[in-house]
ChimeraX commands (.cxc) that place a marker at each C-alpha (Angstrom):
marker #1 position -140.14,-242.51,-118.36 radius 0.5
marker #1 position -143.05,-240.37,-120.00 radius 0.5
marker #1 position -143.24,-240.62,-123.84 radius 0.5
marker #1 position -141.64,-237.59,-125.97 radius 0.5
marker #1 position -144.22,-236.16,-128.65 radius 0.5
marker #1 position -142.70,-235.77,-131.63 radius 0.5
marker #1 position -142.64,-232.81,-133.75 radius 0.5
marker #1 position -145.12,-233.84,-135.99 radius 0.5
marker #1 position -147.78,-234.72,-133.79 radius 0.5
marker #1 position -148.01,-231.65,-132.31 radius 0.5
marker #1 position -150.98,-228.72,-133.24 radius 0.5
marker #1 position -149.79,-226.21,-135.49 radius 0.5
marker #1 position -151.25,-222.90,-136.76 radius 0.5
marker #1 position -150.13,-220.43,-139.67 radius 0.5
marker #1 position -148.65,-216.75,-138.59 radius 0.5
marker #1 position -150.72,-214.13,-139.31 radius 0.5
marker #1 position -147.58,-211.90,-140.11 radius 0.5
marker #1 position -145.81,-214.23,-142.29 radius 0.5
marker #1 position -148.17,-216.58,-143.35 radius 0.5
marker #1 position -145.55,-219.46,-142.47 radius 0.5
marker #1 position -146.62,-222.52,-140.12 radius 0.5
marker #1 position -145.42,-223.02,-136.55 radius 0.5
marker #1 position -146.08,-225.78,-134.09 radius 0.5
marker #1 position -146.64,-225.74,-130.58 radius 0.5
marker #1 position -144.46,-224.85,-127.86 radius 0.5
marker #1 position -144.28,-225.31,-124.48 radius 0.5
marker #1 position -144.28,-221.78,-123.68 radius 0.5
marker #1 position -147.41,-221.25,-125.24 radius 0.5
marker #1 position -149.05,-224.33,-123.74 radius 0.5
marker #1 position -151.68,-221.96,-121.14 radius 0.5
marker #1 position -152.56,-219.47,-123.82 radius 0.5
marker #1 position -152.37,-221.43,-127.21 radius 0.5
marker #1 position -155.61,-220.65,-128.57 radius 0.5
marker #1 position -154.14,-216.93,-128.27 radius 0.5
marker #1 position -150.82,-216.95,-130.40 radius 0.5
marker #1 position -151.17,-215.55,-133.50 radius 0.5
marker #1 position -147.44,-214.53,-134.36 radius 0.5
marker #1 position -144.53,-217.46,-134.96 radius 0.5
marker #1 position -141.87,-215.20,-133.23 radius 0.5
marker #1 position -141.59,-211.73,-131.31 radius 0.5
marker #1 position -140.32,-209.93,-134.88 radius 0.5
marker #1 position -143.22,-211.01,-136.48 radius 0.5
marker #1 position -145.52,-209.53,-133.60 radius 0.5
marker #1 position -143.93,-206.56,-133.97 radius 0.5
marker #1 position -143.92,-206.12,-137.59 radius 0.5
marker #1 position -147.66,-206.93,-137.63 radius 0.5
marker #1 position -149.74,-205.59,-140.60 radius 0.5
marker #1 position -151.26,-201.84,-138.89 radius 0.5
marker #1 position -154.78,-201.50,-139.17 radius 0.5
marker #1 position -155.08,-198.18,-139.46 radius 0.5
marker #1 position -152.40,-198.02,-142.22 radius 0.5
marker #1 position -154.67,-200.86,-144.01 radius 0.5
marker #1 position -157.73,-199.43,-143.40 radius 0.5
marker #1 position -157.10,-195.75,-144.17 radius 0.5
marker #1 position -155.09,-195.40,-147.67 radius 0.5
marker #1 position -152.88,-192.42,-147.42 radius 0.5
marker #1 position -153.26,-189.52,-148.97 radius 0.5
marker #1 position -150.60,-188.40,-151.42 radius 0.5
marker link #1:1,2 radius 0.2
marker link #1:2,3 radius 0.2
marker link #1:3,4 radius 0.2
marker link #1:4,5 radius 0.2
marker link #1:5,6 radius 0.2
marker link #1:6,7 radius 0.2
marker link #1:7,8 radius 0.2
marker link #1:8,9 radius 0.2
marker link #1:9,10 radius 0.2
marker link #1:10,11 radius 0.2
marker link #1:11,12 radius 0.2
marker link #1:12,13 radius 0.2
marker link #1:13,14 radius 0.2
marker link #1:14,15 radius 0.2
marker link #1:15,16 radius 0.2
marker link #1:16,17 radius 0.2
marker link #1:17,18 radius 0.2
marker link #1:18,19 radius 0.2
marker link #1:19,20 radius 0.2
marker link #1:20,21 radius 0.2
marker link #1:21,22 radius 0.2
marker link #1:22,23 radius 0.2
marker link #1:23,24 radius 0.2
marker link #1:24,25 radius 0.2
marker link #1:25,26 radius 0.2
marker link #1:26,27 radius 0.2
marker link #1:27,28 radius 0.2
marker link #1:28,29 radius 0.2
marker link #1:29,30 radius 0.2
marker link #1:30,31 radius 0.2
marker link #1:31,32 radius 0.2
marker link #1:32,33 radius 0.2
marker link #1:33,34 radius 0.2
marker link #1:34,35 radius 0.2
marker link #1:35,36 radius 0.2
marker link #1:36,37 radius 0.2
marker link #1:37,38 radius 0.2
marker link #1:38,39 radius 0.2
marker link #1:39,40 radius 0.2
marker link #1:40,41 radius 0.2
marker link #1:41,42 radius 0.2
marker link #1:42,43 radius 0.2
marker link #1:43,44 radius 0.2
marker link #1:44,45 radius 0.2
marker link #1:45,46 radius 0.2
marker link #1:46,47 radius 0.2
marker link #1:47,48 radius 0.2
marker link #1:48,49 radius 0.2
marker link #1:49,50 radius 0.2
marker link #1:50,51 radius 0.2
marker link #1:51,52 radius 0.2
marker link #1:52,53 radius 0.2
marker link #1:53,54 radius 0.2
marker link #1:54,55 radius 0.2
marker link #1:55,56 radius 0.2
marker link #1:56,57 radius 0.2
marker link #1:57,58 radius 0.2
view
């Protein structure tokens, strides 16, 4: 039987939404050095650039 990794030995990175840490998941093992985001809300509620960049006018 293969050895099971465990959680802790694992790469993690920090989401750029929420600023918390995530570990790796199988899922993400062919694209990893693209995930960003710890879950699909916090891709979607990414910060908008143009709302960042731009300050509105009031």
């Amino acid at each position: 039987m293969p050895r099971v990794k465990k959680k802790a030995d694992l790469p993690h990175k920090t989401c750029a939404a929420c600023g918390l840490p995530f570990s790796w998941r199988r899922k993400w093992a062919k694209d990893w050095e693209q995930v960003r985001y710890c879950s699909e809300r916090c891709r979607r509620s990414k910060p908008d650039i143009k709302r960042s960049v731009i300050p509105s006018l009031r």
